[in-house]
N, C-alpha and C positions, 0 to 999 in steps of 0.2 A: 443735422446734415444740411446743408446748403444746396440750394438747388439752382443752377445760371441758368439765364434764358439767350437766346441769338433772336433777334428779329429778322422777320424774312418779308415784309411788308415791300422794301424797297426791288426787291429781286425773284425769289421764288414764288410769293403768293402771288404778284401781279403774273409772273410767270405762264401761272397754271391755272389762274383764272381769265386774265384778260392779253394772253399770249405775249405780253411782255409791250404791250404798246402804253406804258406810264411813260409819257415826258419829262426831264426834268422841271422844267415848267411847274408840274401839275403837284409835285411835292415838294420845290425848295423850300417854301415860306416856311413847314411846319421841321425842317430837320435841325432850330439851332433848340425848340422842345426837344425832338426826340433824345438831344444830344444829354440831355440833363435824366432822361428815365431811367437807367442803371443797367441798361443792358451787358449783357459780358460781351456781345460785339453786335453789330450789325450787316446780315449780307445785305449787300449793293452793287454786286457787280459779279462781271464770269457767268455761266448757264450761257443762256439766250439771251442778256442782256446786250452785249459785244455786238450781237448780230443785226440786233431789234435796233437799237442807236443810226447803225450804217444805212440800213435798207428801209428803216419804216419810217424812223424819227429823224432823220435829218440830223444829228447831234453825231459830235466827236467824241467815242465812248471814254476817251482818256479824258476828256473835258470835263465829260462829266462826272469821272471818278476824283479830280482834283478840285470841284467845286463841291463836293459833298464833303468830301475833306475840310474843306477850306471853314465849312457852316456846322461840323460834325469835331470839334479838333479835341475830345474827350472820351472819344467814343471810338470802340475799336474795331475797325472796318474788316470786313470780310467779303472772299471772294469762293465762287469755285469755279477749279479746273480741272479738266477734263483730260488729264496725265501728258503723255504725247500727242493728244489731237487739242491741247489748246481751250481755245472756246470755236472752235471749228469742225467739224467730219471729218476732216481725214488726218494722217498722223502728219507730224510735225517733225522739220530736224530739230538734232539736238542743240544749232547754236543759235534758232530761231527759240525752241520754246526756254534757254537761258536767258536769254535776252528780254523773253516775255516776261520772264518772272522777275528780271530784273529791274524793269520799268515799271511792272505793277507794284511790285512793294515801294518803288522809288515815288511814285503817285499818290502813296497816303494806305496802299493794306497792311493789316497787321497779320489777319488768317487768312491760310492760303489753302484751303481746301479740296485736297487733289485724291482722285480717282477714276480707276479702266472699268470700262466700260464692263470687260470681261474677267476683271479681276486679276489677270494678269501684272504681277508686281514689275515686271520689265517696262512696264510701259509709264510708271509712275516715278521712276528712280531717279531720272534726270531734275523732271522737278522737286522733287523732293531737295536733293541736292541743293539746288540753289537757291530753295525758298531758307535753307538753314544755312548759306552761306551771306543770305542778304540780311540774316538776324530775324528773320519771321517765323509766325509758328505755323508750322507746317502741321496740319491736320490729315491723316491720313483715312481715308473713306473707303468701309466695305459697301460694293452695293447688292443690297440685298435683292433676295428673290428665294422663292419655290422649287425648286425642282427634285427629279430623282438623285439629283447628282451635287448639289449644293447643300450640305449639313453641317450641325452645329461644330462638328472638330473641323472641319474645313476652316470654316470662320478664325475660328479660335485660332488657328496653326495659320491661317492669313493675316492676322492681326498683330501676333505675335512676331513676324516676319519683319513687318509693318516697323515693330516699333525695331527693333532691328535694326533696321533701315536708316532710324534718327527720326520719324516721325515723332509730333509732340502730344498728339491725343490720337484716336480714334473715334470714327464715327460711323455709326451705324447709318448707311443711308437706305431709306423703303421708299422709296420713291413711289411705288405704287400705292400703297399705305395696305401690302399684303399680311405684314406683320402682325399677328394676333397678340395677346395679350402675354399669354402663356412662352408664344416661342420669343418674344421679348424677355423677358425675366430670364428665362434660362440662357439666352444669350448673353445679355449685359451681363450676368451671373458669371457663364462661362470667361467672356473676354476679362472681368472684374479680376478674376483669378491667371488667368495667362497672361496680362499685361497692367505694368505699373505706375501708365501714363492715364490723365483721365477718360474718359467714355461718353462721347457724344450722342445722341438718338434725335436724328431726323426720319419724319414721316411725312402721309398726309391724311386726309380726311375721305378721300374717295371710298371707301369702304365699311364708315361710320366705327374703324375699330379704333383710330386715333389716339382719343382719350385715353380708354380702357388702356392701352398701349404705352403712352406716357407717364399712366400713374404705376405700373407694372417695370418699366425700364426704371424709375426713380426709383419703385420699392427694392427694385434690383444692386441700386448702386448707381444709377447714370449721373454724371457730375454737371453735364449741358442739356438741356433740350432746345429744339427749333418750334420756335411758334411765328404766329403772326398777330397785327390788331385786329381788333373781334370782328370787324365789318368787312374786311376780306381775309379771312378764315373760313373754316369746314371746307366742304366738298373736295376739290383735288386740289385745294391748298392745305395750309397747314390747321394745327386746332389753336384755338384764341389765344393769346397771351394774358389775357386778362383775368381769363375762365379760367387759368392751369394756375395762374397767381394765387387765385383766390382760395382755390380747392388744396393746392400743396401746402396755403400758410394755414388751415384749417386742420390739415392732417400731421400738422408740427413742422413741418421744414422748411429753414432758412432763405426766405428769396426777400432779393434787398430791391427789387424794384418798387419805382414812385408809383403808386397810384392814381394821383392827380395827375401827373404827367401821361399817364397811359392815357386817360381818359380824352385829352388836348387830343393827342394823338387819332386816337378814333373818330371822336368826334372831326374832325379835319378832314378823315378818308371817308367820310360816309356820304359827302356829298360829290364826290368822285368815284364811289361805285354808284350810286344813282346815276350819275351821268352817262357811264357806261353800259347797267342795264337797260337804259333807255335808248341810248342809240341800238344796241343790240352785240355790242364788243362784249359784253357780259352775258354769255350764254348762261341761260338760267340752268340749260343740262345739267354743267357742272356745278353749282353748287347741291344737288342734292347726293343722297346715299345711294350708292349701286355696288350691293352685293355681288354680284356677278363679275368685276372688276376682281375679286379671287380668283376667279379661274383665269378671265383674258389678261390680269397684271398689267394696264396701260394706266404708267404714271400720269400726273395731271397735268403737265406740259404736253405731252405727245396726246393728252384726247382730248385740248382744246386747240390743239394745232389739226389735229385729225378731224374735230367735226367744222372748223374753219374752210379746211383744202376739200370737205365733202361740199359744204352749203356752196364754194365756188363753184362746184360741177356739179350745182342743184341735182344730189344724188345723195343727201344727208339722211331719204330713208333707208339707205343702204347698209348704215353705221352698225344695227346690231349682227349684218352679217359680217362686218369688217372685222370689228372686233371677235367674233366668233373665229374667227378664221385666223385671228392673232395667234391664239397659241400649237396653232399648227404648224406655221412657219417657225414659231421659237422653237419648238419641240426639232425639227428640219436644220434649226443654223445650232442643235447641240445645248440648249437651254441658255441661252447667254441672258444675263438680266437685261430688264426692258430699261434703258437708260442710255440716255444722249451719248455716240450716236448709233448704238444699236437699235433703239426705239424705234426713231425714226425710220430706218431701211428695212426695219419688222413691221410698221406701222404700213409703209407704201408701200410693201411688195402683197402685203393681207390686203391693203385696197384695189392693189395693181390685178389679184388674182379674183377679186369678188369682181371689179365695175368689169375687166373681159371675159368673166363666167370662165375660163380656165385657169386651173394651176399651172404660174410658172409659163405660161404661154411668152411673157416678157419678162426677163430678170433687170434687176436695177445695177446700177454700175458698181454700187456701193457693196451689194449682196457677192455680186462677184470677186470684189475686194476680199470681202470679208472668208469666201472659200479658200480664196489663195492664200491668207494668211496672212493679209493684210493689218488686220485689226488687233491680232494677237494669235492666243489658243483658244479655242472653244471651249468653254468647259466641261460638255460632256460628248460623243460622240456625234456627227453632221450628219445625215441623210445621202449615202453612197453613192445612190443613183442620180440624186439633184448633183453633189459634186461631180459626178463624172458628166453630166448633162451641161455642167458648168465648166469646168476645166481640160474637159477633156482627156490625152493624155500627160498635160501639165503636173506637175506634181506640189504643192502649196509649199510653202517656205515655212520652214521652221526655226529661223532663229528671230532675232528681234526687229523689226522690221526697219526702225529707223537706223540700226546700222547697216544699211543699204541706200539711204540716203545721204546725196553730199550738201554740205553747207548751204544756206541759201541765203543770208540775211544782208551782207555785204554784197553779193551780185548784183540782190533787189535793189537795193537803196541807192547802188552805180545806173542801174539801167531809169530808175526812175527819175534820178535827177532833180532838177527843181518841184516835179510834180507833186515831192514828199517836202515840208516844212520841216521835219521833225523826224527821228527815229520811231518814235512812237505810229506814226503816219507807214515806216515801211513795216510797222509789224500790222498796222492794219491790212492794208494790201494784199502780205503772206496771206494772210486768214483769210480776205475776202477778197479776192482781184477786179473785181467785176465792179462789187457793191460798195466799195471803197473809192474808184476810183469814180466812177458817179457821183459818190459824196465830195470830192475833193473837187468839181468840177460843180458843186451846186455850192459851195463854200465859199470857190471862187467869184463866182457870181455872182453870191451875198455881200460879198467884201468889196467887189465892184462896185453897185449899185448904191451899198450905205458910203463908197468915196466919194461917190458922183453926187450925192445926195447933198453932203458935206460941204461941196464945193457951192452946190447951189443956193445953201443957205447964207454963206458966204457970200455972192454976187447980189443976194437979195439984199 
């Protein structure tokens, strides 16, 4: 049996370990190697990537997706999205997020890796649709989680839906890396059997089950696994690529990855986590095992963004009551999985309720989104009295949210005018208004200066 690997080096490990702040810069030299390691694709883009580009890096995330292309042009790029919310928080219309999926695959993706927050399949349909009309493989993503109300036929009967739907794989995503070893096997097992497309398993290492985990989904049948290179791996990124090569081609199964090109590979990024341990971007928290992380389930994006947003309100010894206090509020918004962007407004309202010593004393705009039925459905039952504390005598919406939403993509692009060079420019905007146009406005600036500059060389 053959086992594919995805690299997540360019996207989610940097992600979850150093919140997403890798410049292009800092990895072009080594992506025309990676391009030759044998990967079955690589993510580099979608998550926090989108966001991290606008607001931290200075960089045009479409730029950046069409020059990794450019240096990557054998290797089959992948993304994820975040159904109707995009690579954004809140939901999206439907001819904004065609449009998105139109221009990303038109930019160089191959896999378009789409999944709700809440598992609500309404919320995925749209792109679904037009990552299979633009010819891309649309990967269809459960996200996992724990609870009273999330079980193995759920899954199975979501996945099954899934592929329904026209989806081309399924993926199991654990973002928290809650998944044991056992409820892996039986899962990949079950979906093995209820669907005829192959079976992806992403995780991470926050929880030290990873491995166990990977080698349990493969014994199961998983046809992909997500890994990372070995030096930004474990903790609440992913487990090594190197390690899971070594140990599957030992245990008899098929992985066609180069060796010596892994190796380039690592060797390359190990003196850019150095760099970042040292400045302090590299919190050491997260690379180690924390057990406990079964019970609060905060993926490793949301608790290196979390103890980030704490060290700024030097109140990072507050963290273990934060996190305590996480699956209280999950238990309250109905068990939704902890994943972008429910993480987040579960993340900052447990903060919101630890740093003012009361619950709920302030609700976040998003939570109240989220009762009104904004985000979707709940998966299991809300907390009656927070919704009435919250809504009132409103009553939440029950049907799909974004058909309540009118067009927006064509208003934007009239009202912005010159300010946009590019369509690509008005789907930034949609997503970030603020932090986009900042960027477009420090871009300008750029392109001034190297004019001016130009000229002066010229006169000299």
């Amino acid at each position: 049996m053959k086992v594919n690997f995805t690299e997540t080096v360019l996207r989610d490990a940097n992600q979850s370990l150093i919140a997403t702040r890798l410049p292009f810069e800092k990895f072009a030299p080594i992506l025309e190697t990676m391009d030759k390691a044998g990967y079955y694709s690589v993510e580099c883009w979608g998550g926090a990537t989108f966001d991290s580009c606008l607001r931290y890096l200075n960089e045009d995330p479409w730029e950046r997706l069409r020059k990794i292309k450019e240096a990557m042009p054998h290797t089959k790029l992948q993304m994820l999205l975040r159904g109707q919310n995009l690579l954004g928080y809140k939901h999206s219309q439907d001819d904004d997020v065609r449009k998105f999926v139109q221009d990303s695959v038109g930019n160089g993706l191959v896999f378009v890796r789409i999944f709700d927050a809440l598992n609500d399949l309404r919320n995925i349909e749209v792109a679904v649709d037009e990552t299979k009309k633009r010819g891309a493989h649309a990967s269809g993503a459960l996200s996992y989680t724990t609870s009273p109300v999330h079980t193995l036929e759920n899954y199975a009967k979501t996945a099954h839906q899934m592929e329904e739907m026209g989806v081309d794989s399924i993926c199991v995503k654990d973002m928290a890396g809650v998944m044991s070893p056992q409820e892996a096997y039986d899962l990949v097992k079950a979906l093995k059997e209820s669907v005829k497309i192959p079976v992806v398993v992403h995780t991470h290492c926050t929880t030290g089950l990873a491995y166990m985990t990977i080698l349990k989904s493969v014994e199961a049948g998983a046809d992909v696994i997500d890994t990372a290179t070995c030096c930004l791996s474990g903790g609440t990124a992913q487990p090594s690529t190197e390690v899971l090569a070594y140990a599957l081609k030992q245990l008899g199964y098929e992985v066609t990855l180069d060796t010596k090109v892994l190796k380039e590979v690592n060797d390359f990024f190990k003196p850019i986590r150095d760099e970042y341990l040292a400045d302090g971007l590299l919190e050491p928290k997260v690379l180690t095992t924390d057990a406990d992380a079964l019970t609060y389930q905060v993926p490793g994006g949301m608790l290196s963004n979390l103890i980030a947003q704490l060290k700024a309100q030097n109140a990072l010894d507050k963290l273990d009551a934060v996190l305590a206090e996480v699956p209280a509020v999950r238990k309250d918004l109905g068990y939704p999985p902890l994943v972008t962007p429910i993480s987040q407004m579960v993340g900052v309202q447990a903060a919101t309720n630890v740093l003012l010593g009361e619950r709920y004393k302030s609700v976040g705009k998003e939570v109240k989104a989220y009762f009104r039925g904004e985000y979707g459905k709940a998966p299991g039952e809300v907390n009656k009295d927070l919704e009435k504390k919250i809504l009132g005598d409103e009553k939440p919406i029950t049907c799909r949210f974004a058909d309540t939403l009118e067009p927006i993509f064509d208003k934007t692009k009239a009202e912005l005018g010159d300010k946009a060079k590019c369509d690509e420019d008005v789907l930034s905007y949609i997503a970030f208004p603020q932090i986009a146009e900042k960027f477009f406005e420090y871009r300008k600036e750029k392109e001034e200066n190297k004019a001016s500059y130009k000229i002066r060389k010229l006169e000299d």
